[in-house]
TORKOL-937711 format. One line per field, with one value per residue (C-alpha): residue number from 0; x negated, y, z negated. Coordinates in nm, 3 decimals, always signed. Example, Ala and Ser with C-alpha at 12.3 -4.5 7.8 and 13.67 -1.06 7.14 Angstrom:
! residues 2
nr	(0;1) .
u	(-1.230;-1.367) .
v	(-0.450;-0.106) .
w	(-0.780;-0.714) .
This chain:
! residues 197
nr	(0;1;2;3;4;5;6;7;8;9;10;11;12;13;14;15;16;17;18;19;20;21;22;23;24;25;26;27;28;29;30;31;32;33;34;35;36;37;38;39;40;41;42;43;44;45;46;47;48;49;50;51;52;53;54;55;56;57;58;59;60;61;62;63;64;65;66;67;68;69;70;71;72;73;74;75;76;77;78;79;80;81;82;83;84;85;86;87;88;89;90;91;92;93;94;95;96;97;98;99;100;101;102;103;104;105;106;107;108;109;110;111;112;113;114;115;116;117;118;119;120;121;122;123;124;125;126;127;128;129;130;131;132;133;134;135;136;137;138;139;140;141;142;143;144;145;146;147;148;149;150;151;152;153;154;155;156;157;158;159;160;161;162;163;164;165;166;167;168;169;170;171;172;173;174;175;176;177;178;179;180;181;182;183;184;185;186;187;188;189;190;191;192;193;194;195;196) .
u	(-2.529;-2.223;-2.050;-1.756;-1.377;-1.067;-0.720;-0.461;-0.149;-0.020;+0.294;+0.529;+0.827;+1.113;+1.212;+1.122;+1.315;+1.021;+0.773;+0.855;+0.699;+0.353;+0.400;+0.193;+0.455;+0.709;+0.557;+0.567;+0.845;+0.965;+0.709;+0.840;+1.209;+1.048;+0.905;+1.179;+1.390;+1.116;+1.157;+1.525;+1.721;+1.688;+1.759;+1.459;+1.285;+1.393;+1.296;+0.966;+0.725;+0.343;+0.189;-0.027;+0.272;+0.274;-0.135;-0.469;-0.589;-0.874;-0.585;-0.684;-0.485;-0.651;-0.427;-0.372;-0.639;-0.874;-0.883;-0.901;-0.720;-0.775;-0.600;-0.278;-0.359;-0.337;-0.005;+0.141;-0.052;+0.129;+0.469;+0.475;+0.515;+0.826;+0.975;+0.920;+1.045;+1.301;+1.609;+1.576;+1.349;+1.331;+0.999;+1.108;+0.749;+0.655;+0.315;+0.098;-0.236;-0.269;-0.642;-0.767;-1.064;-1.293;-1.470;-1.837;-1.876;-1.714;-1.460;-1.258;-0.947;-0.898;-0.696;-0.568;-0.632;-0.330;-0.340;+0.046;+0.235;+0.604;+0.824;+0.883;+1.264;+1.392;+1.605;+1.517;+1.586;+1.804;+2.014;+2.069;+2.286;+2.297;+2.115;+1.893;+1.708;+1.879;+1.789;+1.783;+2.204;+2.290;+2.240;+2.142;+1.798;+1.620;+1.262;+1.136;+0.729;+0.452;+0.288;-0.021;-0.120;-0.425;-0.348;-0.576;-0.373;-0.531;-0.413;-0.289;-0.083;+0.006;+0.154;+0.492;+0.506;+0.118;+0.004;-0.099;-0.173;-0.580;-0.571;-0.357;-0.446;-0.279;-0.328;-0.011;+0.027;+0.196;+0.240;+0.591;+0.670;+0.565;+0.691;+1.049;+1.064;+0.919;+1.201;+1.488;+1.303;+1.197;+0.822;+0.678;+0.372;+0.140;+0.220;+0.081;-0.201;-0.295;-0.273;-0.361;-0.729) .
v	(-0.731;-0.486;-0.331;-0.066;-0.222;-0.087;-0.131;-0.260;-0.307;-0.727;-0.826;-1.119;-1.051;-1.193;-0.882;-0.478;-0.379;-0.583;-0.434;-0.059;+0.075;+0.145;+0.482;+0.277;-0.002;+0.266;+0.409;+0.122;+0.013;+0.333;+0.257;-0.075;+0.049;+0.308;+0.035;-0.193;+0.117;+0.194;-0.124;-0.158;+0.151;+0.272;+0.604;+0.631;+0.519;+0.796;+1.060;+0.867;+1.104;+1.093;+0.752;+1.008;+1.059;+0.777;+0.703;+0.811;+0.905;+0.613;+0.401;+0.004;-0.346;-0.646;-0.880;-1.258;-1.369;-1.165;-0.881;-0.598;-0.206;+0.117;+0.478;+0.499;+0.123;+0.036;+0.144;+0.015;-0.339;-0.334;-0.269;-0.464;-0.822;-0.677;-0.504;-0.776;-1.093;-0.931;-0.813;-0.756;-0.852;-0.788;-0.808;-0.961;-0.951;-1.248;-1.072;-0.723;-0.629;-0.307;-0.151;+0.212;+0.277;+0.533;+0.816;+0.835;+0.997;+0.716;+0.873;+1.046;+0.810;+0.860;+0.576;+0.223;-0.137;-0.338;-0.732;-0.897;-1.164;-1.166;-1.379;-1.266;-1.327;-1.244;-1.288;-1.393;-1.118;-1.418;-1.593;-1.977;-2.177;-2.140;-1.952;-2.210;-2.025;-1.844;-1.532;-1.247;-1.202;-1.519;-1.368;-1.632;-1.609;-1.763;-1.815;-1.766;-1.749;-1.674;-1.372;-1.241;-0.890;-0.645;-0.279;+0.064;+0.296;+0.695;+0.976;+1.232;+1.583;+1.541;+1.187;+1.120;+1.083;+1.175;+0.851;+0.736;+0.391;+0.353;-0.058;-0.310;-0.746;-0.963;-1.318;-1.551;-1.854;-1.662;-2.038;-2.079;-1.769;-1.773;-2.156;-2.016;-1.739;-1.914;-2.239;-1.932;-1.750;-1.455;-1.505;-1.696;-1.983;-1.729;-1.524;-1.819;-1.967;-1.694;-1.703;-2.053;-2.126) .
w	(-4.572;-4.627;-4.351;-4.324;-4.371;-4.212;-4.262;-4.036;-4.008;-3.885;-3.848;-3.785;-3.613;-3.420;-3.219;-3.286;-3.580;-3.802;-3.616;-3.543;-3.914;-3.764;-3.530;-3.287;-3.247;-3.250;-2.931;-2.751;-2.805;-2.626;-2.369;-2.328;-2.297;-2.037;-1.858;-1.877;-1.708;-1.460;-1.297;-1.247;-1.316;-0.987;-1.117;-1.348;-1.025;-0.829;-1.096;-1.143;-1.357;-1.265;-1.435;-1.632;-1.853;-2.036;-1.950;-1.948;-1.575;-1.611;-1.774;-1.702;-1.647;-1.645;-1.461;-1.591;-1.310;-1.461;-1.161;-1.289;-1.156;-1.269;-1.214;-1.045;-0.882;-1.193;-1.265;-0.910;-1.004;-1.338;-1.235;-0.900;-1.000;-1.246;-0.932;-0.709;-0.870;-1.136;-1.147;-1.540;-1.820;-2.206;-2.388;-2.758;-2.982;-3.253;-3.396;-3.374;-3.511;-3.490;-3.600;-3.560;-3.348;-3.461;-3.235;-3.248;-3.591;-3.751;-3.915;-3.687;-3.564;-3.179;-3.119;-3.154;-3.081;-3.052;-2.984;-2.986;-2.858;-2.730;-2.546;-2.176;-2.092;-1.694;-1.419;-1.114;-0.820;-0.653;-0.890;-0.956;-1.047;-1.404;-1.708;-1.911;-2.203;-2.469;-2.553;-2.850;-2.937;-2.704;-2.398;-2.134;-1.883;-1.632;-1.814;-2.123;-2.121;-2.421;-2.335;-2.527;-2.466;-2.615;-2.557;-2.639;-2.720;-2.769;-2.922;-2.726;-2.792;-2.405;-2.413;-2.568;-2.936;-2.917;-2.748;-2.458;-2.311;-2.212;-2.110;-2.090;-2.053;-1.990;-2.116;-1.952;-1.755;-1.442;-1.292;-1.429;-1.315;-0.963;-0.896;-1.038;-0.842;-0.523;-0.599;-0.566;-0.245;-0.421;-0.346;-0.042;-0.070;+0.027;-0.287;-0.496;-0.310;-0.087;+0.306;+0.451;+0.567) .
């Protein structure tokens, strides 16, 4: 049995410089910076472009629990827990795959798959008493957590650079997260368990 090969591009990385030669990883690493900005700079808040900028109208985010948003939900689901619980973050990646994915002819490129994984570092919105993990150029955070993410990414003339993000999922144990953040009063035991039977 034979079937069709296609190239792709995978990397291992420790930070973007390593990673940025694909356009794709290029993009979003502006989209991350964008994102980053989006949810602290409360001036980039308060000129907050339409989500369709940077996404497709039916764009998708499959939270770590497996629910599932679409649309502008979507984008409100995606940015909330950053807004919420944060009062900065960096995304540093360790690995991308990055494969195209053909239209229906099977030749036409019309977009991108892209699986990675990348260390989440943040600040709590209420500090602590001290910084404990170590970061990219020593600078010191509150948690350090694995994330794995798989991204479609689509070409379009509208989108910055030509791109524009179609889904996002998220594959992350959140339970650090949300027992920090609960520990320093950001988030109440509701938030984690849901309201009480």
């Amino acid at each position: 049995m034979t079937f069709k090969t296609t190239p792709c591009f995978v990397t291992a990385t420790d930070g973007w410089e390593g990673i940025k030669a694909h356009p794709v990883m290029a993009w979003l690493n502006s989209y991350t910076k964008y994102f980053k900005d989006l949810t602290h700079d409360p001036k980039v808040v308060a000129s907050l472009d339409p989500y369709t900028t940077w996404h497709t109208e039916n764009f998708t985010y499959v939270c770590p629990n497996g629910k599932t948003y679409t649309g502008q939900e979507a984008w409100e689901k995606r940015v909330e827990m950053y807004e919420k619980m944060f009062s900065e973050h960096e995304a540093v990646p360790t690995y991308g795959h990055v494969n195209p994915v053909f239209a229906d002819d099977g030749e036409t490129i019309k977009g991108y798959s892209m699986m990675g994984e990348a260390w989440l570092f943040a600040n709590y919105m209420k500090p602590g008493d001290e910084k404990i993990v170590e970061g990219k150029n020593g600078k010191m955070w509150d948690i350090k957590v694995p994330n794995c993410l798989h991204m479609e990414i689509v070409i379009d003339e509208k989108g910055p650079d030509g791109f524009k993000m179609d889904k996002v999922q998220v594959f992350c144990n959140a339970l650090p997260i949300m027992l920090g953040a609960y520990k320093r009063g950001v988030i109440q035991r509701e938030d984690i368990l849901g309201p009480a039977a």
